[in-house]
Backbone atoms as SQL, in Angstrom:
CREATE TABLE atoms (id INTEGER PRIMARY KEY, chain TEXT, resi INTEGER, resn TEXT, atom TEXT, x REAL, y REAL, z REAL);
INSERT INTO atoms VALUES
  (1, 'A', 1, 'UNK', 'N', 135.847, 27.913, -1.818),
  (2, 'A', 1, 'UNK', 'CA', 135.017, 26.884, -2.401),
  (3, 'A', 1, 'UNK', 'C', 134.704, 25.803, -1.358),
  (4, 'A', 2, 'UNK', 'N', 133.668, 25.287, -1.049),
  (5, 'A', 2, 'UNK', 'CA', 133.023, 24.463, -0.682),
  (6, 'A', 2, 'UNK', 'C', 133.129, 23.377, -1.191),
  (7, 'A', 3, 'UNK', 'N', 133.407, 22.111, -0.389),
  (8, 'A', 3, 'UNK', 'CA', 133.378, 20.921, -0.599),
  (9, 'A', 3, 'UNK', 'C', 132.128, 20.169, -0.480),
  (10, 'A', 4, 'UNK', 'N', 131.439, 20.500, 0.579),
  (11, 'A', 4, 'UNK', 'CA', 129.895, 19.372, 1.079),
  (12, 'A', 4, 'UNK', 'C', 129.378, 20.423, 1.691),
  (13, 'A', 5, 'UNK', 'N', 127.816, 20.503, 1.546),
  (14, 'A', 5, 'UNK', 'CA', 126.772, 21.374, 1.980),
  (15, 'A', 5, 'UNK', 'C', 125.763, 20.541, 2.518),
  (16, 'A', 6, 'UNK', 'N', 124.931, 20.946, 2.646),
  (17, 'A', 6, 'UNK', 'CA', 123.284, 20.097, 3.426),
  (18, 'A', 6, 'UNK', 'C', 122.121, 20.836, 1.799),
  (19, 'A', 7, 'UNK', 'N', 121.981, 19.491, 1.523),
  (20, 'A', 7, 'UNK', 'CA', 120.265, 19.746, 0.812),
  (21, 'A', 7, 'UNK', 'C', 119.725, 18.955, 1.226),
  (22, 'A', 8, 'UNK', 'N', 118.335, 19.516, 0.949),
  (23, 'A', 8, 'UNK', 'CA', 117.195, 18.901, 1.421),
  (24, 'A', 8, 'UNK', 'C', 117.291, 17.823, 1.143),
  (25, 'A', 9, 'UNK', 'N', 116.407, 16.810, 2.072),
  (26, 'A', 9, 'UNK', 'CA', 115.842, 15.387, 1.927),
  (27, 'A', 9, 'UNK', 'C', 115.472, 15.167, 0.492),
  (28, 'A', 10, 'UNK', 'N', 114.506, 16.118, -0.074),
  (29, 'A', 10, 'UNK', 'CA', 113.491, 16.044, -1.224),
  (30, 'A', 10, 'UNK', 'C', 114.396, 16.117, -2.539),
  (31, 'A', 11, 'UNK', 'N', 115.560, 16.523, -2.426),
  (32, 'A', 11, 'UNK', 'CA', 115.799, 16.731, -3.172),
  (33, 'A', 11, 'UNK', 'C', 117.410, 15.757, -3.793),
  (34, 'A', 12, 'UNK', 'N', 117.547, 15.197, -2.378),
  (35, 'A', 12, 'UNK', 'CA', 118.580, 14.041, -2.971),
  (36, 'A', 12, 'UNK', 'C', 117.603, 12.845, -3.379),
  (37, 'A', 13, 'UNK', 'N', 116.252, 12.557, -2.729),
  (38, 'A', 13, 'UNK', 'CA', 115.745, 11.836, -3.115),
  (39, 'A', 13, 'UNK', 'C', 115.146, 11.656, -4.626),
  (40, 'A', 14, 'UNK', 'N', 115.014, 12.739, -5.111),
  (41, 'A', 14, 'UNK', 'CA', 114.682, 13.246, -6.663),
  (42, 'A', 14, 'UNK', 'C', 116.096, 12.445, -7.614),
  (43, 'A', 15, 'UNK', 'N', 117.106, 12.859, -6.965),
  (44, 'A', 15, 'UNK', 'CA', 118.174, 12.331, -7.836),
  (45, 'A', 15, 'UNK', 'C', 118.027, 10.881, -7.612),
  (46, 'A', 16, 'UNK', 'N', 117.840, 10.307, -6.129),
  (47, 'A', 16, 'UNK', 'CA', 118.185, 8.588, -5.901),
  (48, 'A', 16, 'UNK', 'C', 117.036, 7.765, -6.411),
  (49, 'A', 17, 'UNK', 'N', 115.854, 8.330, -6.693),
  (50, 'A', 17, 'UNK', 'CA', 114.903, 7.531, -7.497),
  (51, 'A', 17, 'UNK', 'C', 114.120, 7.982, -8.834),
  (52, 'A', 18, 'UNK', 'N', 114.799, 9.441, -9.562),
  (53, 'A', 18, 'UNK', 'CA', 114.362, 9.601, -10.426),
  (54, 'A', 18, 'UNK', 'C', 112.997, 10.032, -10.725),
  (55, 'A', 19, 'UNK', 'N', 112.524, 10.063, -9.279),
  (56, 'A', 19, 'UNK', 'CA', 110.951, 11.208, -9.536),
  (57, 'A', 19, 'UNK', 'C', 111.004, 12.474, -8.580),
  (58, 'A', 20, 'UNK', 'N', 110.329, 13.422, -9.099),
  (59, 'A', 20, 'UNK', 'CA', 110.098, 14.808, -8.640),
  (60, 'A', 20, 'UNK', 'C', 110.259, 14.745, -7.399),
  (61, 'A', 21, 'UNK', 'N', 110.698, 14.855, -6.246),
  (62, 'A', 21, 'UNK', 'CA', 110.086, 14.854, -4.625),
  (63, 'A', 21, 'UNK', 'C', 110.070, 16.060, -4.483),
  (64, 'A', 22, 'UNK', 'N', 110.679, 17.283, -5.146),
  (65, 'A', 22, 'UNK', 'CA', 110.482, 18.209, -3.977),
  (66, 'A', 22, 'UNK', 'C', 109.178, 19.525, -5.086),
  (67, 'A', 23, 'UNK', 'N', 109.427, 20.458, -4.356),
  (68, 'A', 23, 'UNK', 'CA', 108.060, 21.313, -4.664),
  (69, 'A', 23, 'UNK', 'C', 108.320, 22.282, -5.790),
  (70, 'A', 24, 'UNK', 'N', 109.718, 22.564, -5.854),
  (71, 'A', 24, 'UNK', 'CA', 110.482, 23.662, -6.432),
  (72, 'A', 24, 'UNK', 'C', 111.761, 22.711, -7.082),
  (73, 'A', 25, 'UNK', 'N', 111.543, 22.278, -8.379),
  (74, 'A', 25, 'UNK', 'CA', 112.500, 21.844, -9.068),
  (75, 'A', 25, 'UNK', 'C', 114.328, 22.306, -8.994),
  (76, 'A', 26, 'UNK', 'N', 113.942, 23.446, -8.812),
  (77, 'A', 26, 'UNK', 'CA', 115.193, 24.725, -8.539),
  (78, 'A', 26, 'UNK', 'C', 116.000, 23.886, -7.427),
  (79, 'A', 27, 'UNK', 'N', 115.960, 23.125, -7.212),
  (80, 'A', 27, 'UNK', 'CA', 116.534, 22.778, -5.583),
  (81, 'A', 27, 'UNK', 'C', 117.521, 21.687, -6.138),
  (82, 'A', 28, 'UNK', 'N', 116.968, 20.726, -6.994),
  (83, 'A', 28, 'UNK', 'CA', 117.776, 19.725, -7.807),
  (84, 'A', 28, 'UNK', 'C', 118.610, 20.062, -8.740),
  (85, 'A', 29, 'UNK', 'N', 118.398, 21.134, -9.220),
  (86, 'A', 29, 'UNK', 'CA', 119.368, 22.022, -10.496),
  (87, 'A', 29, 'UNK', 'C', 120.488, 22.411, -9.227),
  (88, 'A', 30, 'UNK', 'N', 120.293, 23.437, -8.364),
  (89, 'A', 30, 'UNK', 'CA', 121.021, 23.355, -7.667),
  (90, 'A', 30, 'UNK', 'C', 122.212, 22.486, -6.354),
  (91, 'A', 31, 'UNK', 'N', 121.768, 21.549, -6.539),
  (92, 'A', 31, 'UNK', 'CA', 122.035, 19.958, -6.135),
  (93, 'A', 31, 'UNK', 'C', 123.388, 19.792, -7.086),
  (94, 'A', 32, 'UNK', 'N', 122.569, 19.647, -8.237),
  (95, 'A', 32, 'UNK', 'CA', 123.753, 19.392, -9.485),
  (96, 'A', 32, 'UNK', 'C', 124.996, 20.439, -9.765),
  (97, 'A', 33, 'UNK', 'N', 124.297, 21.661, -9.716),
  (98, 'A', 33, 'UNK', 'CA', 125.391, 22.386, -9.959),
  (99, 'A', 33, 'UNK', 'C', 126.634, 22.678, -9.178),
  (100, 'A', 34, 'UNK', 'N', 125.982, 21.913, -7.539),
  (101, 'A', 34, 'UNK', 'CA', 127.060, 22.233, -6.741),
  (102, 'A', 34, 'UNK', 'C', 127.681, 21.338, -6.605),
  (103, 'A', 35, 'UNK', 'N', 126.986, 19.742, -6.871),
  (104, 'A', 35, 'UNK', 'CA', 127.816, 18.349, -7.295),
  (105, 'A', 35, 'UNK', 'C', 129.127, 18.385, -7.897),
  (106, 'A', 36, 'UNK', 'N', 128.393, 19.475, -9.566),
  (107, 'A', 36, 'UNK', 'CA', 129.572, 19.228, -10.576),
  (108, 'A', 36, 'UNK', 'C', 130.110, 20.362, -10.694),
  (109, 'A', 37, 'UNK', 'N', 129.740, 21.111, -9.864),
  (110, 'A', 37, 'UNK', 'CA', 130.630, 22.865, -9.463),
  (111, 'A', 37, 'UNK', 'C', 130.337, 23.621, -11.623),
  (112, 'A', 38, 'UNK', 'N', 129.050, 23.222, -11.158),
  (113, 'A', 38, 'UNK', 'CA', 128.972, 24.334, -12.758),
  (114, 'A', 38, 'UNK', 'C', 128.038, 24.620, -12.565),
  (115, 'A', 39, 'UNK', 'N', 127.335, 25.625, -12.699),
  (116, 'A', 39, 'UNK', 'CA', 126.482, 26.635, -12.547),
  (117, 'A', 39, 'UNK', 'C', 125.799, 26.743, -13.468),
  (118, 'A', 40, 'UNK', 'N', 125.956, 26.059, -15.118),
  (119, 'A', 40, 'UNK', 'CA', 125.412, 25.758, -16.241),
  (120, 'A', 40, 'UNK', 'C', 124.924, 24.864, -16.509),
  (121, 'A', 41, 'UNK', 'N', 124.480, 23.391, -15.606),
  (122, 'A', 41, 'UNK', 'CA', 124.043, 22.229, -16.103),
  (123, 'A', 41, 'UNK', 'C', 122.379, 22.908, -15.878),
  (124, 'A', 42, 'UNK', 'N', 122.024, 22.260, -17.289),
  (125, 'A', 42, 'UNK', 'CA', 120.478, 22.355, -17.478),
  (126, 'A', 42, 'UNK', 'C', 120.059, 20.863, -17.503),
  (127, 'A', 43, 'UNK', 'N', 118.828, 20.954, -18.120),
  (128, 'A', 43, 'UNK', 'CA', 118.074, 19.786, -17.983),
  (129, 'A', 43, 'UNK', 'C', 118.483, 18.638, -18.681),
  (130, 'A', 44, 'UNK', 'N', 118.919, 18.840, -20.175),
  (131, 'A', 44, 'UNK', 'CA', 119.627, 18.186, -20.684),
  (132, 'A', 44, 'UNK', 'C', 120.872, 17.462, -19.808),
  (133, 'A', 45, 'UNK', 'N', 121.719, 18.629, -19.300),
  (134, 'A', 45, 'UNK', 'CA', 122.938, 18.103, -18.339),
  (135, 'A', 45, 'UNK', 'C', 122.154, 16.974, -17.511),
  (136, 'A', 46, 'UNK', 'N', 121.342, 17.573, -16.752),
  (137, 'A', 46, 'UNK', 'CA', 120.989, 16.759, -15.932),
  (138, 'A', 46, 'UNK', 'C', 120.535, 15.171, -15.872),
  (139, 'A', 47, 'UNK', 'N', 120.296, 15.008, -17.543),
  (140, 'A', 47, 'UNK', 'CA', 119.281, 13.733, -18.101),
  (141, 'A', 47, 'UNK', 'C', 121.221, 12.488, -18.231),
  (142, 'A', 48, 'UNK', 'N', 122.101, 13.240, -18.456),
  (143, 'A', 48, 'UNK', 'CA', 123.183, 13.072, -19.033),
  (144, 'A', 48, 'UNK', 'C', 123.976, 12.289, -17.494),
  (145, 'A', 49, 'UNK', 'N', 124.186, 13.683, -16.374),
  (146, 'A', 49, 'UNK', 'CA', 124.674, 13.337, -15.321),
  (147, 'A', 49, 'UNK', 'C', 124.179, 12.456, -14.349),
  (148, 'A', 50, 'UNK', 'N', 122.740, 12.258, -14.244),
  (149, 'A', 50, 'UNK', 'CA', 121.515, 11.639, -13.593),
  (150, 'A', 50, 'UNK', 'C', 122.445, 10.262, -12.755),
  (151, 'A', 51, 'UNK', 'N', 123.027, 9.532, -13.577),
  (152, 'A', 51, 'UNK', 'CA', 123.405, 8.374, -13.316),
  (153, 'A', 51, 'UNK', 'C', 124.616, 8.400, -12.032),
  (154, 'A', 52, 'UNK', 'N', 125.942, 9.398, -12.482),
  (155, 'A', 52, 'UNK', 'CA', 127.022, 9.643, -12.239),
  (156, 'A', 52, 'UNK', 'C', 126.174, 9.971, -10.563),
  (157, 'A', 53, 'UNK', 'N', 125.512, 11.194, -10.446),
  (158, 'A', 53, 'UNK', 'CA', 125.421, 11.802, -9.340),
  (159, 'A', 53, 'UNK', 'C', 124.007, 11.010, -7.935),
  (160, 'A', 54, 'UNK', 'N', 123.882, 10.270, -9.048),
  (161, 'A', 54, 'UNK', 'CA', 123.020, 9.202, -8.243),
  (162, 'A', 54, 'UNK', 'C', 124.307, 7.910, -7.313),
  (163, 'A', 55, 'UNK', 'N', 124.955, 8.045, -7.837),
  (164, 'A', 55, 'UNK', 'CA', 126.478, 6.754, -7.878),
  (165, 'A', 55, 'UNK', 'C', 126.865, 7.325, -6.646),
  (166, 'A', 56, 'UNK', 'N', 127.196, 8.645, -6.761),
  (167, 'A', 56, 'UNK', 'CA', 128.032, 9.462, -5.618),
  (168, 'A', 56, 'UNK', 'C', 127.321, 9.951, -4.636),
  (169, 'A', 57, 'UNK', 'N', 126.159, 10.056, -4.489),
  (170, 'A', 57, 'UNK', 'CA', 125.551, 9.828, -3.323),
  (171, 'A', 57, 'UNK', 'C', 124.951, 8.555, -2.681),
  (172, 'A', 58, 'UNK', 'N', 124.939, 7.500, -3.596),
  (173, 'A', 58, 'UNK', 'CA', 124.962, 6.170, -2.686),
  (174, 'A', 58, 'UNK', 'C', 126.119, 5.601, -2.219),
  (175, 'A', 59, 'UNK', 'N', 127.282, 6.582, -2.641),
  (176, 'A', 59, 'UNK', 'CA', 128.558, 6.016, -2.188),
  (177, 'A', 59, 'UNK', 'C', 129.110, 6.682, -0.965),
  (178, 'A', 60, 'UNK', 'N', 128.501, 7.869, -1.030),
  (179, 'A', 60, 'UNK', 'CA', 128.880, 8.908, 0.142),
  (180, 'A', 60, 'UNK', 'C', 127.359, 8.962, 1.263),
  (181, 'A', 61, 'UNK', 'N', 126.299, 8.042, 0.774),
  (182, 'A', 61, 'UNK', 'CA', 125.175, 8.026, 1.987),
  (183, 'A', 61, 'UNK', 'C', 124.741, 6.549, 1.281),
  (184, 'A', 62, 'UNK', 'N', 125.369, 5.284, 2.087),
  (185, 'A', 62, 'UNK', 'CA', 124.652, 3.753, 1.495),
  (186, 'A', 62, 'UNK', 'C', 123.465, 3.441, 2.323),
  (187, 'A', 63, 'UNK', 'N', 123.372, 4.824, 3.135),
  (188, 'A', 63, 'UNK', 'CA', 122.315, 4.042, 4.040),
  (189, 'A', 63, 'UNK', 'C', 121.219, 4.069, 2.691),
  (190, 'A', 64, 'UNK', 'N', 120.904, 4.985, 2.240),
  (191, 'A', 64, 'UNK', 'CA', 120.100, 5.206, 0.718),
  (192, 'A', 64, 'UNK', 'C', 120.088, 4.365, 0.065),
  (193, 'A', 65, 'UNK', 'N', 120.557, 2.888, 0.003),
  (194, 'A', 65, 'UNK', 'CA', 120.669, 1.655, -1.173),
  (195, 'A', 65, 'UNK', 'C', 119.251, 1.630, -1.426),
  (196, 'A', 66, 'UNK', 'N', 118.683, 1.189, 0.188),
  (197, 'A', 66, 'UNK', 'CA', 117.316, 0.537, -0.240),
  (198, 'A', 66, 'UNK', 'C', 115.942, 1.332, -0.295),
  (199, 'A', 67, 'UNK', 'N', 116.284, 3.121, -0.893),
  (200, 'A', 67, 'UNK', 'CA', 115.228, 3.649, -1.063),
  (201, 'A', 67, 'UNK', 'C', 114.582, 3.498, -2.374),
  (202, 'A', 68, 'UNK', 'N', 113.152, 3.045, -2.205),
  (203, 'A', 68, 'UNK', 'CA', 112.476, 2.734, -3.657),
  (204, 'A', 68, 'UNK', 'C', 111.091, 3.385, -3.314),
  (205, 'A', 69, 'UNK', 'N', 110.411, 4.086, -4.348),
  (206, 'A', 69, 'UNK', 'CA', 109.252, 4.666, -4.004),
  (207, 'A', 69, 'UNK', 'C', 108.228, 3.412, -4.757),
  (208, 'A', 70, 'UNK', 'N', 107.295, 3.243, -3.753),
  (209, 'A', 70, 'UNK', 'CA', 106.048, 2.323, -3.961),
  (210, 'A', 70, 'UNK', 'C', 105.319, 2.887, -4.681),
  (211, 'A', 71, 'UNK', 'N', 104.745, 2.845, -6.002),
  (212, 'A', 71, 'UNK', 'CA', 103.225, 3.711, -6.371),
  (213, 'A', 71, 'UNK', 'C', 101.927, 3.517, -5.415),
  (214, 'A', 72, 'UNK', 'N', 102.247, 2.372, -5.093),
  (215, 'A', 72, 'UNK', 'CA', 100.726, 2.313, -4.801),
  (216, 'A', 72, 'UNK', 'C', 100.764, 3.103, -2.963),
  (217, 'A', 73, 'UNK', 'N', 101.587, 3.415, -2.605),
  (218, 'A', 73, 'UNK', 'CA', 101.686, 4.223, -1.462),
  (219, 'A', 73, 'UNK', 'C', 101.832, 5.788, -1.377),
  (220, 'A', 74, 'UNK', 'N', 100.653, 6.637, -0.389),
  (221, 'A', 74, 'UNK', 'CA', 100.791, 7.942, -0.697),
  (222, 'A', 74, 'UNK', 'C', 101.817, 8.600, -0.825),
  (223, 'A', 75, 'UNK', 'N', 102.248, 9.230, -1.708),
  (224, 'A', 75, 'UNK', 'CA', 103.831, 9.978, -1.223),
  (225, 'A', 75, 'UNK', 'C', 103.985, 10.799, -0.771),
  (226, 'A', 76, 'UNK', 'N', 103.069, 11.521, -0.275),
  (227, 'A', 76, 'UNK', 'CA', 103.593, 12.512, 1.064),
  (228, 'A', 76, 'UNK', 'C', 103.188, 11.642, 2.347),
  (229, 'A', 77, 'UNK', 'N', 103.409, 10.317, 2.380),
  (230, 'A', 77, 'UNK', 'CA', 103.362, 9.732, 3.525),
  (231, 'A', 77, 'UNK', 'C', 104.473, 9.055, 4.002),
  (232, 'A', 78, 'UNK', 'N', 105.022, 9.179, 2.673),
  (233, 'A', 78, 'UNK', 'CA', 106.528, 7.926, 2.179),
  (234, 'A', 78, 'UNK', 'C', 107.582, 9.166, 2.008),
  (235, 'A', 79, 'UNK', 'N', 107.412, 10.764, 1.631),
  (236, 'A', 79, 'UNK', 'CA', 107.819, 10.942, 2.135),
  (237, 'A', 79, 'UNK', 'C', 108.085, 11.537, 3.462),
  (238, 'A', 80, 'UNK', 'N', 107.451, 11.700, 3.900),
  (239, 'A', 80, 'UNK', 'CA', 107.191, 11.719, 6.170),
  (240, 'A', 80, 'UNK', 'C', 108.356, 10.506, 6.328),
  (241, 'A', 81, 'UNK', 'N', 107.892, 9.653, 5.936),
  (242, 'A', 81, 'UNK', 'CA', 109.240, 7.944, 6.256),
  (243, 'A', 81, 'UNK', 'C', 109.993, 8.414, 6.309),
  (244, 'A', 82, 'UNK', 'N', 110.326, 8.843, 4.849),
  (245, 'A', 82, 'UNK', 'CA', 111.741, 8.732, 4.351),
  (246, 'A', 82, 'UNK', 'C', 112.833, 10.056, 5.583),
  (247, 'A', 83, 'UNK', 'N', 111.846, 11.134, 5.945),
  (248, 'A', 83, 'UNK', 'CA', 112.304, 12.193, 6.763),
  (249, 'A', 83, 'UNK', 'C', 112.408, 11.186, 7.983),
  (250, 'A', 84, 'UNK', 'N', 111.545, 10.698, 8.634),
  (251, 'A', 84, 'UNK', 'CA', 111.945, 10.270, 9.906),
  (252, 'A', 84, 'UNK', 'C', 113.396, 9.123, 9.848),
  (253, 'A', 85, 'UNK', 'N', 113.321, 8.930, 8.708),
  (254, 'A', 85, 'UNK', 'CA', 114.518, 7.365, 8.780),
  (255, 'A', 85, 'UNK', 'C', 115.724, 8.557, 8.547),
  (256, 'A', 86, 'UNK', 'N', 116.033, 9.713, 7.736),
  (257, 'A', 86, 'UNK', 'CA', 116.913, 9.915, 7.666),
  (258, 'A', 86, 'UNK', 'C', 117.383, 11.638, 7.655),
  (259, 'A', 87, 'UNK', 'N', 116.139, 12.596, 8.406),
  (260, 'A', 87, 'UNK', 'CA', 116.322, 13.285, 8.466),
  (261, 'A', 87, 'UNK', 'C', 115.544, 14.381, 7.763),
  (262, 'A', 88, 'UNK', 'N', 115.510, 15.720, 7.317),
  (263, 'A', 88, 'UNK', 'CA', 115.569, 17.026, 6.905),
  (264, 'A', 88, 'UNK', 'C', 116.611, 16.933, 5.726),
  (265, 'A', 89, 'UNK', 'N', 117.373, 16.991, 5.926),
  (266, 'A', 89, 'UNK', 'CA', 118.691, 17.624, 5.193),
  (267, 'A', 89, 'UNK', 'C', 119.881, 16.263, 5.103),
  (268, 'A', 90, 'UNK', 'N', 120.500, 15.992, 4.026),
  (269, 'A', 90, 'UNK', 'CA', 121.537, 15.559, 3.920),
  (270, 'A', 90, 'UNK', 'C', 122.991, 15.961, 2.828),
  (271, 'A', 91, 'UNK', 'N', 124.294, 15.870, 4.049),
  (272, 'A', 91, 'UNK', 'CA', 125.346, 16.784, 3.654),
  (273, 'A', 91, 'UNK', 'C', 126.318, 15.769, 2.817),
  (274, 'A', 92, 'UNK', 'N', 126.280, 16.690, 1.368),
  (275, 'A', 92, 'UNK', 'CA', 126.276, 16.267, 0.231),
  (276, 'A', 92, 'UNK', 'C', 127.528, 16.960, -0.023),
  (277, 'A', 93, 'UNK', 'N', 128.340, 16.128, -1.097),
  (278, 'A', 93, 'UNK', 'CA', 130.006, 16.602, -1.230),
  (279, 'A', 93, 'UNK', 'C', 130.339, 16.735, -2.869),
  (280, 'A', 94, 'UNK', 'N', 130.862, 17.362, -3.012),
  (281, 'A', 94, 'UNK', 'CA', 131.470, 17.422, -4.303),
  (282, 'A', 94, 'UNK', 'C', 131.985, 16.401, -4.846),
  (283, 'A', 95, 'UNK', 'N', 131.180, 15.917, -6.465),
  (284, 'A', 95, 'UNK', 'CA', 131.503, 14.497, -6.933),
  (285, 'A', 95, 'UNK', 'C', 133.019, 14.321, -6.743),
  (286, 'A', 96, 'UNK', 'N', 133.444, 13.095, -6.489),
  (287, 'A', 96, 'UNK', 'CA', 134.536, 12.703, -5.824),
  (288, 'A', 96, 'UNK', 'C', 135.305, 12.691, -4.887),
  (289, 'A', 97, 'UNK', 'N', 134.554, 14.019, -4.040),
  (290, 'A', 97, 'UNK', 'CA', 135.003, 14.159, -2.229),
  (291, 'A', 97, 'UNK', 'C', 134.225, 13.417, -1.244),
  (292, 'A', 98, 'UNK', 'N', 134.805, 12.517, 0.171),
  (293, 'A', 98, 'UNK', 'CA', 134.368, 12.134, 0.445),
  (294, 'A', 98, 'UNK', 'C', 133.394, 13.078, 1.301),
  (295, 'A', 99, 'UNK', 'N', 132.787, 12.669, 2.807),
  (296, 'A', 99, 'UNK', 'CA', 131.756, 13.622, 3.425),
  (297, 'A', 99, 'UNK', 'C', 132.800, 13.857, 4.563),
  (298, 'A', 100, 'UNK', 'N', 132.947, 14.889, 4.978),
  (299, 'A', 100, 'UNK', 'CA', 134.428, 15.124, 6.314),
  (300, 'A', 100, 'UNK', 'C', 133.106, 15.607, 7.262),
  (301, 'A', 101, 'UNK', 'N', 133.540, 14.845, 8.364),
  (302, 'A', 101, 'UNK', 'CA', 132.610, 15.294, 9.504),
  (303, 'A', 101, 'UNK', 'C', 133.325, 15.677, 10.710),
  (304, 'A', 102, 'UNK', 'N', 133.114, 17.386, 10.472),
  (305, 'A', 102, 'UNK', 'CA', 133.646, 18.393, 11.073),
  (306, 'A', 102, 'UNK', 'C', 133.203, 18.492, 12.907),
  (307, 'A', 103, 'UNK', 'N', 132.750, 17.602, 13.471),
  (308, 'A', 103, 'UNK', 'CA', 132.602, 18.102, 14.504),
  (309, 'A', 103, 'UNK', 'C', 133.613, 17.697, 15.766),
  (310, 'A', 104, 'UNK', 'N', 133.418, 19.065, 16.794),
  (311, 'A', 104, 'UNK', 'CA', 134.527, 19.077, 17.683),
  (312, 'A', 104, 'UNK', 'C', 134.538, 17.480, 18.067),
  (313, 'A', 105, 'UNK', 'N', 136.051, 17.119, 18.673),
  (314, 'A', 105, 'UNK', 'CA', 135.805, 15.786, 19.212),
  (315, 'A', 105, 'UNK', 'C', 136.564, 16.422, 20.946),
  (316, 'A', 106, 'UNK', 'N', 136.087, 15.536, 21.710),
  (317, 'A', 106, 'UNK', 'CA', 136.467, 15.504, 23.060),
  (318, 'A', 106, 'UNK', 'C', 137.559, 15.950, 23.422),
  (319, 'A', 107, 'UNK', 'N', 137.981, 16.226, 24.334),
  (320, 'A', 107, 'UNK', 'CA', 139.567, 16.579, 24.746),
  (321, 'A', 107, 'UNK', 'C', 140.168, 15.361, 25.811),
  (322, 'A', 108, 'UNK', 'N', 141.124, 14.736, 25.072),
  (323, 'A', 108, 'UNK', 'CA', 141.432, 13.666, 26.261),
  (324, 'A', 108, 'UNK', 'C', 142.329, 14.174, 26.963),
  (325, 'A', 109, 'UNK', 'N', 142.081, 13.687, 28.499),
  (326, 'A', 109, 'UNK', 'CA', 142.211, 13.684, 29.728),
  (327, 'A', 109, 'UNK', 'C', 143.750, 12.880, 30.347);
């Protein structure tokens, strides 16, 4: 079992502001299910958990506090922004794990 994976940009952003971003809804169901390790949350679940799993990714990525989508700005321009400020992909953990960042470190000398 897996603790933290990489999803898309589009699709944590769907959870952190509550509108559609990505192209294929399927991506946010799957978001959730691997959040809350159930493989059964539907839409309903989702209307239910929305809050919880929005919490745990501003707690495990705060750079995300101050994302707010503008209407009156194109959104496939906002999101281009939102990719350059923070990437493709962000690695997302199982509600209540923190994010472990696995990479080699140096060998001291």
């Amino acid at each position: 079992m897996q603790l933290q994976e990489e999803f898309s940009l589009e699709s944590v952003l769907s959870i952190i502001t509550g509108i559609n971003c990505t192209n294929d809804f399927n991506e946010v169901y799957e978001l959730f299910w691997f959040m809350f390790e159930d493989p059964f949350i539907n839409t309903l679940g989702i209307v239910e958990l929305r809050n919880s799993a929005r919490n745990h990714i501003l707690n495990i990525h705060p750079e995300l506090h101050g994302v707010k989508y503008d209407k009156n700005m194109n959104f496939e321009k906002w999101i281009n922004e939102q990719k350059e400020l923070f990437g493709d992909s962000l690695v997302i953990s199982v509600i209540g794990e923190p994010i472990i960042n696995l990479e080699k470190q140096p060998k001291l000398v």
